[in-house]
N, C-alpha and C positions, 0 to 999 in steps of 0.2 A: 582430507578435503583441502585442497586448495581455494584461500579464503578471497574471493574478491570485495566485498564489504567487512570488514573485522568491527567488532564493539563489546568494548568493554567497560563496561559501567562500575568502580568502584562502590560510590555512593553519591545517591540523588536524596535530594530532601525538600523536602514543600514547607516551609517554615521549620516547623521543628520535627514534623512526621518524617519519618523512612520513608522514599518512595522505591529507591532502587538501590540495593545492595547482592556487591560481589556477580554481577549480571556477566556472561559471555554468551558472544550470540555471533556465528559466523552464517554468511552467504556465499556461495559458489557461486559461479559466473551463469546465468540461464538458471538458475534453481530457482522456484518458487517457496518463501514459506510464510506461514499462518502463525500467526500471535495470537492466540485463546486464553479465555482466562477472566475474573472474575470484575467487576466493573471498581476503577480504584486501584489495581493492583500497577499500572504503572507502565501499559500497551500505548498508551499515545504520549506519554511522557517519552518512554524510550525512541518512539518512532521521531520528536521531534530533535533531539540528543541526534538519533542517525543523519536528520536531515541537517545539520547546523545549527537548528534554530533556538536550541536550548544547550550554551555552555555553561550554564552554573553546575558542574557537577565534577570528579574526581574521577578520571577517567582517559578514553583516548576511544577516537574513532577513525580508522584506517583504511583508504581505498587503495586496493592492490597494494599496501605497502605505504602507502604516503599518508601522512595526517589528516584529517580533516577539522578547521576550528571553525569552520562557518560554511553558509548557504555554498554551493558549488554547482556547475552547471552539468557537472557529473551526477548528481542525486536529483531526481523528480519528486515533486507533493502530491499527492491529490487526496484531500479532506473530504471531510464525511459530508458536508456541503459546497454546491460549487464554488459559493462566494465571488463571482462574476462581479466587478462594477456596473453598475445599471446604465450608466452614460456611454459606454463603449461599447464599441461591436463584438463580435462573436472573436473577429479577428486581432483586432485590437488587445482582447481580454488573452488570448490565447500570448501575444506578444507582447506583454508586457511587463517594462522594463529592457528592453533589449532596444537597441536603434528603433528610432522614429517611422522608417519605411518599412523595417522588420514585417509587420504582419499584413505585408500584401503581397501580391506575385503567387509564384507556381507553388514556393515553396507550402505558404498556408494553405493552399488551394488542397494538395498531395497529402498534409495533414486531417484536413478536414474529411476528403473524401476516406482515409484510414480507420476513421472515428465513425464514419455513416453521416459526414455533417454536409455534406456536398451540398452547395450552394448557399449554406446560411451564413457566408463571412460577413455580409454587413447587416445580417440580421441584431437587435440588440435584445440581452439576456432576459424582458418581460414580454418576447414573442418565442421563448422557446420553452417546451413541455419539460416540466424535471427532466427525464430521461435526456433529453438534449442538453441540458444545460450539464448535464454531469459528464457528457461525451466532451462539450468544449472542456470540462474541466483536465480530462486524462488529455485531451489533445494540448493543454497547456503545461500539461506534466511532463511531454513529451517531447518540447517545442526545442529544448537547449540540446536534442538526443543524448539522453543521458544513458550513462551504465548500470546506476542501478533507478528503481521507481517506490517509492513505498507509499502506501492508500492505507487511512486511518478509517474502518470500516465505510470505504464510499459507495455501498449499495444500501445502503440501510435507510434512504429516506424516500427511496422509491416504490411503487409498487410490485407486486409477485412478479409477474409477466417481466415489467421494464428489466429485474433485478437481474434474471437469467438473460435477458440479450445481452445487457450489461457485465455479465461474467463470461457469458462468450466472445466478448470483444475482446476485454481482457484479457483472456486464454489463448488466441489468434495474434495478436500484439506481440505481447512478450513471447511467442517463440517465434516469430518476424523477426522481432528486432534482439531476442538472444539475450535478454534483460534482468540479474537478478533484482527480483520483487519481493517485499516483505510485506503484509498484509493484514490490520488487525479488522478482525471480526469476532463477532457471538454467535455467528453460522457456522455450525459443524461440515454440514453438507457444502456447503461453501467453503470450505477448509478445505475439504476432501477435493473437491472439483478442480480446485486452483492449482495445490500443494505439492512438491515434492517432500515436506517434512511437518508437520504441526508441532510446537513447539507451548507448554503449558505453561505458563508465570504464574507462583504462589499466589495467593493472599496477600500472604505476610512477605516483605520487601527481602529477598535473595537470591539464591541462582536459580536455573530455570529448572523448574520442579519434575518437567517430564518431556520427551519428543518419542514422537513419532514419526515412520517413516512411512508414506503411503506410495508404495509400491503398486499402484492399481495403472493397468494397460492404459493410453491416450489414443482415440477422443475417448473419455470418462463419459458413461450413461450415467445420466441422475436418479434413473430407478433404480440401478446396481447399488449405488451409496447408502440409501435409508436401507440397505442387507449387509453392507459390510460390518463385519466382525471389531474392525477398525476402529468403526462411528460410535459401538458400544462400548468400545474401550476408554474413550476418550472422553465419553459420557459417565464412567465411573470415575476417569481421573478429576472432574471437571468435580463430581460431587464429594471426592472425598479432600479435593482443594480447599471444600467453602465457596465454590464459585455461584452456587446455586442454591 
């Protein structure tokens, strides 16, 4: 596999705990994959290490070959809450940090309508329903077009219904925009739906303890998943981790 995101985590440590030891974790260019694995073991610590935002650690993080030591406009966030400033608009939040005029014109406009958000550019983040406020979030993950995107479980505070439009955007997006995505979740079937690969992180802080390749036909039906052979595979790795 030709690696478009490379990471390799020596050792990470949270005061004096292990968090991440001897870690490699590559992404292909358009690949999707899933981070599973037990709460603690070290999925949003590594995810924030991929984005820049954590270099206290012995290691190296490589796009197409080049370093990475901090935030880049090559890597998108989106977090498990939208975290919108309540003073700014829809647009505003989406641009921010980039030029002052940044979030007006077609180009936010083209964004928003991607996201489903058409017409709420100057709406402000306490008129919009979670589900929306989580669309501006990917819309602002997606604002610098970045090559790769990585979400630290961001469907997890919404409800059923919102959760799957919300992972259908997602799945629509990234093979639009040809995006490697890394993705941590506690959703199997949400693994399954997303993933070209699921990938298990110990317990206990080391290499990554198992992958999986999901090989299932695209569009993925969500009643096929709760029968895949797969889902119960990964349901035994999951329990004889300690994850559960």
């Amino acid at each position: 596999m030709t690696a478009l995101l490379d990471i390799a985590v020596d050792a990470k440590d949270h005061g004096s705990r292990p968090v991440l030891r001897s870690l490699r974790l590559r992404l292909a260019a358009g690949e999707t994959v899933s981070l599973v694995g037990a709460s603690g073991c070290g999925k949003s610590t590594l995810l924030s290490i991929a984005a820049g935002l954590d270099t206290a650690y012995r290691g190296s993080v490589r796009l197409d070959g080049q370093p990475l030591r901090g935030p880049s406009p090559d890597v998108g966030m989106v977090f498990q809450e939208p975290r919108l400033f309540p003073w700014l608009t829809v647009a505003q939040n989406i641009a921010f940090g980039a030029a002052p005029d940044a979030g007006s014109g077609a180009r936010i406009a083209a964004l928003l309508d991607e996201v489903g958000l058409a017409g709420h550019a100057d709406a402000l983040p306490k008129q919009l329903s979670g589900g929306q406020a989580q669309r501006a979030a990917i819309a602002r993950g997606l604002f610098t077009s970045p090559r790769v995107l990585l979400l630290d479980e961001p469907f997890s505070a919404v409800d059923a219904f919102t959760r799957m439009r919300l992972q259908d955007l997602l799945v629509r997006v990234v093979r639009q925009r040809g995006l490697a995505v890394l993705v941590v979740t506690h959703d199997i079937d949400e693994a399954l739906l997303l993933s070209e690969r699921v990938v298990l992180m110990d317990a206990a802080a080391g290499p990554v303890r198992a992958e999986f390749a999901v090989e299932l036909p695209r569009p993925r039906e969500r009643s096929a998943l709760a029968a895949s052979g797969l889902r119960a595979a990964i349901l035994d790795s999951l329990h004889a981790a300690h994850a559960f």
